[in-house]
C-alpha positions in Angstrom: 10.5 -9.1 28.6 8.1 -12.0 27.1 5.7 -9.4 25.6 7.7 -7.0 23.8 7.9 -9.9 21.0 4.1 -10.0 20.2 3.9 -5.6 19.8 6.8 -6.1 17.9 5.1 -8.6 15.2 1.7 -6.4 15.6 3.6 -3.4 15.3 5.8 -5.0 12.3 2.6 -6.4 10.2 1.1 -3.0 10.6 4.0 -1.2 9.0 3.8 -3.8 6.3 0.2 -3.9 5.5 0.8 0.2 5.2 3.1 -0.6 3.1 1.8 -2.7 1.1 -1.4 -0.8 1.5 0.4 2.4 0.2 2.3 0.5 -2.8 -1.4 -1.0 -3.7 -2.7 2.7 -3.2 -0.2 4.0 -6.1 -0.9 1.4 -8.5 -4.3 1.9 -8.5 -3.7 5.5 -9.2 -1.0 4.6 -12.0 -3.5 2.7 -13.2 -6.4 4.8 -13.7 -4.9 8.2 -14.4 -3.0 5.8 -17.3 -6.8 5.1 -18.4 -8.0 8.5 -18.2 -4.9 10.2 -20.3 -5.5 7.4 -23.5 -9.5 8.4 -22.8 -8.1 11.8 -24.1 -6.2 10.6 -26.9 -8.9 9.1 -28.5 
């Protein structure tokens, strides 16, 4: 059928932008626990 196509992309660019959204998620977490652990260095 004609409109399983469009769900598909929707459903498709959803998983990616959680994803992506996820990945972004983890980064920023890297990022500042990185910042917090040489805070305790110092």
């Amino acid at each position: 059928p004609p409109e399983s196509t469009p769900s598909f992309k929707i459903q498709n660019c959803k998983t990616l932008a959680y994803i992506v959204g996820t990945f972004i998620y983890l980064i920023i977490g890297a990022t500042i626990f990185d910042k917090l652990e040489s805070k305790q260095e110092d």
